[in-house]
Backbone bond lengths (Angstrom), bond angles and torsions (degrees), N, CA, C in turn:
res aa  C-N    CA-C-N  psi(-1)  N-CA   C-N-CA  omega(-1)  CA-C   N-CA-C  phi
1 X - - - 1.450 - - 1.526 111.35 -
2 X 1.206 115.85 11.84 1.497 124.91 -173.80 1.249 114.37 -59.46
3 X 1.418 117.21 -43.07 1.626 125.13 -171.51 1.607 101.72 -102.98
4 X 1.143 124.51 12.06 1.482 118.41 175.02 1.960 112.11 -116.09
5 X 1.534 118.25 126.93 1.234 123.10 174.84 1.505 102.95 -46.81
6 X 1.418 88.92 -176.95 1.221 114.55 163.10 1.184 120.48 -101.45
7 X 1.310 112.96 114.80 1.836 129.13 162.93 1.663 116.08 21.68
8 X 1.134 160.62 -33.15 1.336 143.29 -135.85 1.620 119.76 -63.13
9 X 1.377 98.34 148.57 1.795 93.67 178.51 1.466 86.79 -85.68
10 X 1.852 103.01 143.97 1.439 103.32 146.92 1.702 125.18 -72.20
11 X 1.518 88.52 -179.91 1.669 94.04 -168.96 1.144 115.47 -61.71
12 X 2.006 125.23 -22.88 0.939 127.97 162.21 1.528 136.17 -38.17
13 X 1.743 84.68 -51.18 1.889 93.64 -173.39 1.194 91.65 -85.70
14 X 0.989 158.71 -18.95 1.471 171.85 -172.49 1.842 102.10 -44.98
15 X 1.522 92.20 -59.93 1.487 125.30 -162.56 1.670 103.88 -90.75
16 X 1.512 104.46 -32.36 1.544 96.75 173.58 1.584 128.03 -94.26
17 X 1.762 87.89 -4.13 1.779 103.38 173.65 1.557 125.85 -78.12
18 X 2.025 96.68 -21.70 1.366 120.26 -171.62 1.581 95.99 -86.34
19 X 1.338 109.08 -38.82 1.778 95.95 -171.61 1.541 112.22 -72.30
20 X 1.211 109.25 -25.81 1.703 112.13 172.72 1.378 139.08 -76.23
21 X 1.244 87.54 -29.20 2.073 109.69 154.34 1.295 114.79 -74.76
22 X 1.816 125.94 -16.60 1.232 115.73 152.62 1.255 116.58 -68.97
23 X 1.004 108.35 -82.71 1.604 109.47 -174.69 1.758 103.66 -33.65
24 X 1.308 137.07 -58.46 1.762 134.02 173.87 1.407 87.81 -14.35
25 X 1.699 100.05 -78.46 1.764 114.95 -168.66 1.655 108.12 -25.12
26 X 1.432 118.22 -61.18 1.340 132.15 -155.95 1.341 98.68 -63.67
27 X 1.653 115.43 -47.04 1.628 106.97 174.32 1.137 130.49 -101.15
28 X 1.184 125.67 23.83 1.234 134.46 126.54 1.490 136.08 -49.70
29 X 0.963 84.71 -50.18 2.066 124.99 -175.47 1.915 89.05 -53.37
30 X 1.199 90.24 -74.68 1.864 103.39 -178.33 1.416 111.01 -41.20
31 X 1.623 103.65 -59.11 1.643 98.14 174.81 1.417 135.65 -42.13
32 X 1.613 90.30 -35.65 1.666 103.27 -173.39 1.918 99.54 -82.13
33 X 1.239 110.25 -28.69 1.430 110.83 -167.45 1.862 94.70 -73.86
34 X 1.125 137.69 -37.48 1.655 161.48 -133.60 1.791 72.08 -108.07
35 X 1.126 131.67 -66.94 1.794 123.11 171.44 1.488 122.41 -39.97
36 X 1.121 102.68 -54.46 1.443 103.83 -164.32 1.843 106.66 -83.34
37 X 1.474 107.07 -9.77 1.329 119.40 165.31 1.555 117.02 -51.63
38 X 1.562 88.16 -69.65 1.068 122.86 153.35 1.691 133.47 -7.06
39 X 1.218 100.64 -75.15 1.439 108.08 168.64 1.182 115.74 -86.53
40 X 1.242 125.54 -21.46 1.811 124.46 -177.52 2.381 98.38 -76.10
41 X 1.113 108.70 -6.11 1.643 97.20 -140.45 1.763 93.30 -124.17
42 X 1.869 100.54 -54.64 1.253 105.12 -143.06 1.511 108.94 -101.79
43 X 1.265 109.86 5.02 2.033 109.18 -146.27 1.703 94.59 -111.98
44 X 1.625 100.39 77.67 1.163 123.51 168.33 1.476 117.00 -148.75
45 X 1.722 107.32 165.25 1.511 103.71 177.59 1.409 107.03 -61.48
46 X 1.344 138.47 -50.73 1.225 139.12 -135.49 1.473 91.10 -84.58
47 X 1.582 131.32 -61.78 1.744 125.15 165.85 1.878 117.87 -75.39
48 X 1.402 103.84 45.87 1.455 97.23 153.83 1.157 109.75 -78.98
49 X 1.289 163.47 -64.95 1.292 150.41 -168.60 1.649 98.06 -34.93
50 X 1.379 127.42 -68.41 1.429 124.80 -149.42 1.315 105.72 -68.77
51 X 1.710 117.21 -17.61 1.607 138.47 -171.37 1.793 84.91 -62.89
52 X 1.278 90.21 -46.27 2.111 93.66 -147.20 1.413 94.96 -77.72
53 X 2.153 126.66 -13.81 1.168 113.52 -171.51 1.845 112.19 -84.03
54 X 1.182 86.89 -34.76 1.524 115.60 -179.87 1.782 112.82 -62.03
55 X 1.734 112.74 -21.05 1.144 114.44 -178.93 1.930 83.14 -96.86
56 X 0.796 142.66 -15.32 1.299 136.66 -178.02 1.279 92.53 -68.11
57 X 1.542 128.70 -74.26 1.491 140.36 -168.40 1.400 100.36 -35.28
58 X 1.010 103.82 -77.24 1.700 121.93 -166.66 1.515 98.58 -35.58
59 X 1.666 129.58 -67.47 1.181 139.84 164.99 1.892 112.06 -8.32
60 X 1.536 101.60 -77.13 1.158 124.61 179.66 1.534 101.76 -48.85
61 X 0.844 147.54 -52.73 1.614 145.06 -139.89 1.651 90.45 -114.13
62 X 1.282 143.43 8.28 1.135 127.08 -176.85 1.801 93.43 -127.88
63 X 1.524 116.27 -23.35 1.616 105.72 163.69 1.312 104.14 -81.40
64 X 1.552 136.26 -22.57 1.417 108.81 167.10 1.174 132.13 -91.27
65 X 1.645 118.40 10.09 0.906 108.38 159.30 1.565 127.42 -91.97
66 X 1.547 109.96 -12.98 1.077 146.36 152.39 1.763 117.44 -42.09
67 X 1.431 129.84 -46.33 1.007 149.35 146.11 1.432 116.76 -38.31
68 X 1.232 93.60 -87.61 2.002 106.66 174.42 1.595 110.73 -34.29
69 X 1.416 117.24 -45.49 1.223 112.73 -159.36 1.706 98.35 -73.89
70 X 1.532 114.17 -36.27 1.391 115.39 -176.17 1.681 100.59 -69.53
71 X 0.800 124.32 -52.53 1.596 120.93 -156.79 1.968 107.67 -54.74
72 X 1.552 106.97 -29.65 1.197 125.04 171.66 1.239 104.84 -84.90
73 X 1.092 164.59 -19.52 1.719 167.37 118.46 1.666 100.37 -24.22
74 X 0.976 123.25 -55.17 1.641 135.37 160.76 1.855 113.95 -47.22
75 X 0.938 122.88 -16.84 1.939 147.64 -156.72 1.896 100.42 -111.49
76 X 1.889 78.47 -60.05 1.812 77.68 -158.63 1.852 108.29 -136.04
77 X 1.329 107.71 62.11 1.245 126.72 -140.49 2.008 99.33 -57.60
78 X 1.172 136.96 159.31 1.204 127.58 148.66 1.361 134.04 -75.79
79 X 1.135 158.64 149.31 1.670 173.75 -89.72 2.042 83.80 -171.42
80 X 1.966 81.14 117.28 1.897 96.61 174.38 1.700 91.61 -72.64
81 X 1.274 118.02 -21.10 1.874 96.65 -178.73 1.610 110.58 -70.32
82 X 1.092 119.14 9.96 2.063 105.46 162.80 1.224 92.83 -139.59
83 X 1.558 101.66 95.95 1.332 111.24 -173.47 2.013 122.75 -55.22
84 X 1.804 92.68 -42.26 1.695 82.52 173.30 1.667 132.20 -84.75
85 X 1.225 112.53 -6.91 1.474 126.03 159.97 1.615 93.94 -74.70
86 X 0.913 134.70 -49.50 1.987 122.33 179.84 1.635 95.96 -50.49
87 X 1.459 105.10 -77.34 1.504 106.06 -168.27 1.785 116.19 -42.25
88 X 1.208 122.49 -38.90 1.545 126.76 -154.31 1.419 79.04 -69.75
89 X 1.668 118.72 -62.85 1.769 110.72 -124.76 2.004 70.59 -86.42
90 X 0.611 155.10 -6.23 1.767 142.31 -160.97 1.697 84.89 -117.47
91 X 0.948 150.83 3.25 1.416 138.82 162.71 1.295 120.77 -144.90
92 X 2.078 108.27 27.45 1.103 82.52 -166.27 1.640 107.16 -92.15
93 X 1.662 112.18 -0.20 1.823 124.13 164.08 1.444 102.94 -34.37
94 X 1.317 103.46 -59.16 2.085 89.92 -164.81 1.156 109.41 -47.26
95 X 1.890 105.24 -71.57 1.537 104.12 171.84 1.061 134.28 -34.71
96 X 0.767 109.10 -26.89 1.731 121.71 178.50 1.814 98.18 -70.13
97 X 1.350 111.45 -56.52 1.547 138.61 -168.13 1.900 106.06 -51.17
98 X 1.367 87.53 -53.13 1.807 109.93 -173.25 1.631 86.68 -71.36
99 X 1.346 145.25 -119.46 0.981 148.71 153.85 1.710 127.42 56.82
100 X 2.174 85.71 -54.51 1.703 85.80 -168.10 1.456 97.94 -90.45
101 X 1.578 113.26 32.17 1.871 91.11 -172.79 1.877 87.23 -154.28
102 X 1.203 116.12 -38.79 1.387 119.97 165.81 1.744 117.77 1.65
103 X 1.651 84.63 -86.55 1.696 92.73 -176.96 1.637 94.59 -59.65
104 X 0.900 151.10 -57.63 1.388 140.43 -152.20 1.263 119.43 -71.12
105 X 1.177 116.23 -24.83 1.382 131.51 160.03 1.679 114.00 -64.20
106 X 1.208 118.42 -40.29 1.537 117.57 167.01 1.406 104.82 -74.11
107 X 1.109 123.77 -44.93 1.638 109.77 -167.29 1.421 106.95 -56.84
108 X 1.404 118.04 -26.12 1.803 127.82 -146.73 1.697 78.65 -88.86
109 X 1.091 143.23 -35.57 1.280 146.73 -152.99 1.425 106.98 -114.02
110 X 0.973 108.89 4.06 1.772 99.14 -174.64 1.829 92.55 -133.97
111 X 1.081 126.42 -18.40 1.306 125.15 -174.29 1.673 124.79 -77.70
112 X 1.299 113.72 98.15 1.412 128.28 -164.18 1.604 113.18 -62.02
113 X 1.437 111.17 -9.65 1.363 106.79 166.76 1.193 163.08 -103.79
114 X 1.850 83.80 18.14 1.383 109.16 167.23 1.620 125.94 -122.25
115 X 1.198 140.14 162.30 1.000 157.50 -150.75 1.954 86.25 -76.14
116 X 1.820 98.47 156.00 1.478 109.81 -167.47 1.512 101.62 -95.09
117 X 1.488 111.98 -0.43 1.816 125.46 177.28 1.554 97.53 -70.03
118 X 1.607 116.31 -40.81 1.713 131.23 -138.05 1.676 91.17 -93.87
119 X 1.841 107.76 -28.47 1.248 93.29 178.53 1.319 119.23 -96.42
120 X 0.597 101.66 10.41 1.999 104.46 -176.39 1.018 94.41 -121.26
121 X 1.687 159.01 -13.04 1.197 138.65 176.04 1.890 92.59 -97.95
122 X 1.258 122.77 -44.40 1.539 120.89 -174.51 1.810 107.30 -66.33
123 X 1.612 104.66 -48.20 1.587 114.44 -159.25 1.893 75.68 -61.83
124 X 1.255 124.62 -84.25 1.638 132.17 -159.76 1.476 122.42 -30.74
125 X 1.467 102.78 -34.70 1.413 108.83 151.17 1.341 137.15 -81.84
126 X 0.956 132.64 -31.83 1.893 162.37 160.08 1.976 75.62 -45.16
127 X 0.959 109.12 -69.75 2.136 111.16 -148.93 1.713 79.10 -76.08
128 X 1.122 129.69 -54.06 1.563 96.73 -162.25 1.684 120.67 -77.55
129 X 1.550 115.74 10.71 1.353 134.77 -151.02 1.715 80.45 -101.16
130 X 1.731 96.01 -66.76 1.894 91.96 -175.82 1.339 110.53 -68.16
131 X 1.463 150.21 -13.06 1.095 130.75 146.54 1.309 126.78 -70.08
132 X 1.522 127.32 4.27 1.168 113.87 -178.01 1.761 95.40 -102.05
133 X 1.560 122.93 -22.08 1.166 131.85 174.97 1.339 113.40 -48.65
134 X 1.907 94.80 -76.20 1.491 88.65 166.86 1.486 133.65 -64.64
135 X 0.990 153.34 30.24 1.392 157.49 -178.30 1.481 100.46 -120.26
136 X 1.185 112.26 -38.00 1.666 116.83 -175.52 1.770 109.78 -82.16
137 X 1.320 119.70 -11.21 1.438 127.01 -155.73 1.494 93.03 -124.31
138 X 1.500 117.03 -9.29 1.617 112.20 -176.77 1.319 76.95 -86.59
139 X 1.920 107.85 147.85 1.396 130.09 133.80 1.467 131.26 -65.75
140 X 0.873 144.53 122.53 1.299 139.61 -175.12 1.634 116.14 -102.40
141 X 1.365 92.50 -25.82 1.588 97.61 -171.91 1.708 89.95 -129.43
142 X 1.141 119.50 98.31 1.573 99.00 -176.84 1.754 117.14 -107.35
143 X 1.249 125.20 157.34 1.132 126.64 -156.26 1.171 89.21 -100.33
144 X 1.506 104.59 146.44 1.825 128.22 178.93 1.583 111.78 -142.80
145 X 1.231 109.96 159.67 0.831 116.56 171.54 1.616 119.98 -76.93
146 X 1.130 115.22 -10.12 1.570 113.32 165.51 1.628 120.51 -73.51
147 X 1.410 94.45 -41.75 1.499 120.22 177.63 1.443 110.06 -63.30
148 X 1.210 136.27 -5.15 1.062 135.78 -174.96 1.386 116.98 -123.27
149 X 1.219 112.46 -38.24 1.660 105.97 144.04 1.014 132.32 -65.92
150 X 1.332 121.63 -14.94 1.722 115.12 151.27 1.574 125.34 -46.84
151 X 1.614 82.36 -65.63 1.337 104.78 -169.46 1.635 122.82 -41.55
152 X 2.085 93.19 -47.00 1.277 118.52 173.41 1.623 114.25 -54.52
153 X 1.527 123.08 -54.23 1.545 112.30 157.49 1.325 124.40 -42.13
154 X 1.363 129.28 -56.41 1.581 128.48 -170.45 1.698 95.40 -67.10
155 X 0.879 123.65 -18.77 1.562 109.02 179.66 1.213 111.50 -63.02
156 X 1.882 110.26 -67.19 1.260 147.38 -172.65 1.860 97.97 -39.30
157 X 1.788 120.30 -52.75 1.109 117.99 179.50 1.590 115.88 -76.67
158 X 1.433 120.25 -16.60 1.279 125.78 171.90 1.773 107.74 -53.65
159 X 1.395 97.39 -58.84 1.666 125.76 -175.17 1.127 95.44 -44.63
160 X 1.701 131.78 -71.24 1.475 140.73 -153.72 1.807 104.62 -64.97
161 X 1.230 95.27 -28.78 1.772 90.00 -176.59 1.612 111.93 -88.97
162 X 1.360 112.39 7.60 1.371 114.60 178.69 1.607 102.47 -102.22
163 X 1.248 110.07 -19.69 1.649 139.17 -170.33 1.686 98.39 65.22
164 X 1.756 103.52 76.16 1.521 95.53 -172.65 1.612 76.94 -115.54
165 X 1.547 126.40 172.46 1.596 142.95 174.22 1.492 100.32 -75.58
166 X 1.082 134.01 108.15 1.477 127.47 -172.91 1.913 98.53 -82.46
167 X 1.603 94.90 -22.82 1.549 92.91 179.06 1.262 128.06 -96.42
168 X 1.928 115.21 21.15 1.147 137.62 159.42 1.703 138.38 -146.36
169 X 1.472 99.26 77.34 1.421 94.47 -171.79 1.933 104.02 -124.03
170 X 0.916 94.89 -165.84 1.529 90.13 -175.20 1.618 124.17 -152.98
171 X 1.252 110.36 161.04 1.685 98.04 -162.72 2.054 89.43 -148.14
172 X 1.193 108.74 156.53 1.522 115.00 172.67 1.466 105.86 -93.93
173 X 1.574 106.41 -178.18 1.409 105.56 173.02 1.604 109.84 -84.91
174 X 1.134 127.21 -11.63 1.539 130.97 -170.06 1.375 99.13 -104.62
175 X 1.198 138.25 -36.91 1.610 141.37 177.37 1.323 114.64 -43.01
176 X 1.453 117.10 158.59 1.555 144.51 -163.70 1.533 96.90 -122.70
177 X 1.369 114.05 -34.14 1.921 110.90 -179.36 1.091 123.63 -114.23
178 X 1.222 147.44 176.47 1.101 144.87 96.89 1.474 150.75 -16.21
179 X 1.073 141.50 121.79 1.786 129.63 -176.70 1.180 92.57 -111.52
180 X 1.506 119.45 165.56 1.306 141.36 122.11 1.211 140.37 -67.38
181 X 1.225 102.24 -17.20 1.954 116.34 -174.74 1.954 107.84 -125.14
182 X 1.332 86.96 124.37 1.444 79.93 -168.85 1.807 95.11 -80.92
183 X 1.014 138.71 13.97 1.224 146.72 -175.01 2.086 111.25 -108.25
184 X 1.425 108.29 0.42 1.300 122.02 163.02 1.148 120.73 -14.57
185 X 0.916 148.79 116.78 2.069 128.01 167.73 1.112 93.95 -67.91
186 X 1.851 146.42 -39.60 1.540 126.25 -176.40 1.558 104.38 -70.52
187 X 1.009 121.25 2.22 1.876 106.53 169.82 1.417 116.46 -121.05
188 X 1.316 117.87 -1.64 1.450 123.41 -144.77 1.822 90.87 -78.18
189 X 1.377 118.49 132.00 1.110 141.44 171.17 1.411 92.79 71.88
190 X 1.148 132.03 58.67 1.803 149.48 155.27 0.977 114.00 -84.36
191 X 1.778 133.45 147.20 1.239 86.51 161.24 1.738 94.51 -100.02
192 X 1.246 112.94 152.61 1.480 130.55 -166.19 2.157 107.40 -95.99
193 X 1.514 86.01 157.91 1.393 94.84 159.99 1.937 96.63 -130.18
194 X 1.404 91.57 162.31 2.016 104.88 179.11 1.328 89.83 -158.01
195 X 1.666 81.17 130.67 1.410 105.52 172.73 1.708 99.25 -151.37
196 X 1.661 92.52 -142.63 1.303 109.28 169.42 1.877 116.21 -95.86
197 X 1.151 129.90 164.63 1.966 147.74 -172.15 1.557 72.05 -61.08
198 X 1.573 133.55 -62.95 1.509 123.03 -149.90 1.394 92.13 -89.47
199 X 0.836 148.78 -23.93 1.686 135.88 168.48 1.593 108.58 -67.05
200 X 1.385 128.94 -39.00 1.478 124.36 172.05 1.718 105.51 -65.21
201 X 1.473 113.13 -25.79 1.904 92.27 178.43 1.502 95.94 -84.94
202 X 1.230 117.77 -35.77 1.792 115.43 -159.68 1.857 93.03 -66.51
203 X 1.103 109.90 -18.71 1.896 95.51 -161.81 1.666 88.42 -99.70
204 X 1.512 108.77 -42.58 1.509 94.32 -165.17 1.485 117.89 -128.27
205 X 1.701 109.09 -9.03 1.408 109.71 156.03 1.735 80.53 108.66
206 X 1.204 144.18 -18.98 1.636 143.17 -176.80 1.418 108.51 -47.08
207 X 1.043 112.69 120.27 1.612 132.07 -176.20 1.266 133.94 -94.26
208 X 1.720 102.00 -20.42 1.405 131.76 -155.59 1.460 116.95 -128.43
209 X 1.094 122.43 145.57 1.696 131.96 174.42 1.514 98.00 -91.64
210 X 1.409 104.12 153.20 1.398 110.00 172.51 1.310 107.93 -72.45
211 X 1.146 121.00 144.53 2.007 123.34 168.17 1.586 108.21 -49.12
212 X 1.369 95.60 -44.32 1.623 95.06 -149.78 1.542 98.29 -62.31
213 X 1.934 103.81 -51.00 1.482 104.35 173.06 1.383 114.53 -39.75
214 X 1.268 121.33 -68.39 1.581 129.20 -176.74 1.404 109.49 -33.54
215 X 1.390 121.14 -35.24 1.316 121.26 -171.29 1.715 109.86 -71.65
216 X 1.388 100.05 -60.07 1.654 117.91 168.35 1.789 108.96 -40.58
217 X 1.126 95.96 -74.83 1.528 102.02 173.03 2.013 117.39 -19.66
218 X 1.318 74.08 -88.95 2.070 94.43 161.48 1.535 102.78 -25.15
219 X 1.275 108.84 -93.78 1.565 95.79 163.14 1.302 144.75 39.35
220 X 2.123 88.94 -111.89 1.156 99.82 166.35 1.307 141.33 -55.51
221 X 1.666 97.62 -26.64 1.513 111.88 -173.60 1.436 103.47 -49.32
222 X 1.893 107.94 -64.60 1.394 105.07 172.84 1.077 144.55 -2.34
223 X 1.722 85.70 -76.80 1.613 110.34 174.85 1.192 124.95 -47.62
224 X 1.733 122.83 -46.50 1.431 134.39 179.14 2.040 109.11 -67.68
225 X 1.540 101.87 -33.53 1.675 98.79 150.80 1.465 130.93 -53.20
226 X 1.485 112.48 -41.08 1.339 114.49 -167.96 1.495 123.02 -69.54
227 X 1.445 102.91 -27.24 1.484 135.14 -146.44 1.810 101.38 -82.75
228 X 1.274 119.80 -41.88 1.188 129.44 157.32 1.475 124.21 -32.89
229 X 1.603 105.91 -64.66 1.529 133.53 169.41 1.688 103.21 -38.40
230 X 1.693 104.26 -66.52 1.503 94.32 -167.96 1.153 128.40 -53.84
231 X 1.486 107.02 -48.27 1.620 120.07 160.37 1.355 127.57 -33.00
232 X 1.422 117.66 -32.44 1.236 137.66 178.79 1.656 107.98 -55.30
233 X 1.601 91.28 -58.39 0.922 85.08 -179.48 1.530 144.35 -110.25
C-alpha cells in the first residue's frame, strides 16, 4: 500500500452522499410520520385492512430510505478509527428500520380495544415488517475508509500485472466499472471521466475493472510474452 493514498471522497461524492442522506432523512421522516398516523387513526377492528396497508407504506419508505442512506455510505464511507461515527452512519438503516414500526407494534399489542383476531393478524405483521426493516437497513459488510484503501492498492497491483495505466482509466456517469480502454463497447459514445483506479472510487465509489477490458488487457499481456519467443527464434 506504499504507493497508494489514502481513501478520500471527492467533493463530488461528497455532495452526492449529502443529497442522498437527505432524501434517507425525508423517508424516514414519512415512515415515522405514516406510524404515528398509524396509531392515532388506524388501530382498530373495523380499519385493520388500512392498519395492514399503512404498515405496507411505512415498510416501503423505511427500506428506501434504508437504501439511499447505504448507497451514500458507498460515496462517502466512514474511518473504523472513530468507532461510533463508523457504527451509527453504517447502521444507522436498522435503527432507523426498528424504530419506524417499534412503537406501533406495542400499541397494536397493548391496546384493549380491539379484538384478539386484530392483534395477531396486525401485531404479526407490524413485528415481521420491523424485522424485515431492520435486517434490510443493517450493514453487514460496511464500507470504510480503510477498506478502501486496501481495496484501492489490490486493484492498482491487479492493473500493473496486466500492464494497464492505473493513472488512466475511465468510467461514465451511469457505469458500475472502470475500463482501461477508452474504446470499450460498454462506454463507447459515453460521455466519460479519466483519471486515476483511486480517483474512479473517490468520485464514484467503482471497485471493479470491466471484464471485457480485463479480458483485452490479459491478452495483450500474452501477446507481449510471446513476442520475445518468436524473435528468438
Amino acid at each position: 500500500m506504499s504507493d497508494t493514498k489514502i481513501f478520500q471522497a471527492s467533493p463530488e461524492a461528497k455532495s452526492k452522499a449529502k443529497q442522498l442522506r437527505i432524501f434517507a432523512m425525508i423517508s424516514w421522516l414519512a415512515a415515522m410520520a405514516g406510524q404515528v398516523f398509524a396509531i392515532l387513526k388506524l388501530i382498530s377492528d373495523e380499519t385493520m385492512v388500512w392498519l395492514i396497508v399503512a404498515i405496507v407504506v411505512i415498510l416501503i419508505l423505511a427500506i428506501t430510505g434504508s437504501t439511499l442512506w447505504k448507497k451514500a455510505n458507498k460515496l462517502d464511507p466512514a474511518s473504523e478509527k472513530d468507532t461510533t461515527r463508523f457504527f451509527i452512519q453504517n447502521q444507522l438503516g436498522a435503527i432507523m428500520g426498528v424504530l419506524a414500526f417499534l412503537p406501533l407494534v406495542i400499541m397494536i399489542l397493548t391496546n384493549k380495544n380491539i379484538s384478539g383476531k386484530t392483534k395477531g393478524i396486525a401485531g404479526s405483521i407490524a413485528a415481521i415488517a420491523m424485522v424485515a426493516a431492520g435486517i434490510t437497513g443493517a450493514d453487514f459488510n460496511p464500507p470504510s475508509v480503510e477498506k478502501y484503501t486496501e481495496e484501492i492498492s489490490q486493484q492498482n497491483e491487479a492493473a500493473k500485472s496486466l500492464s494497464i495505466d492505473t493513472d488512466n482509466v475511465y468510467w461514465s456517469t451511469a457505469g458500475n466499472k472502470y475500463h482501461a480502454y477508452k474504446n470499450c463497447q460498454h462506454i463507447k459514445g459515453k460521455a466519460l471521466s479519466n483519471g486515476s483506479i483511486q480517483e474512479s472510487f473517490e468520485q464514484k465509489g467503482l471497485s471493479e475493472l470491466c471484464k471485457t477490458c480485463q479480458k483485452k488487457a490479459a491478452k495483450a499481456a500474452i501477446t507481449r510474452e510471446q513476442v520475445p519467443v518468436e524473435m528468438e527464434q
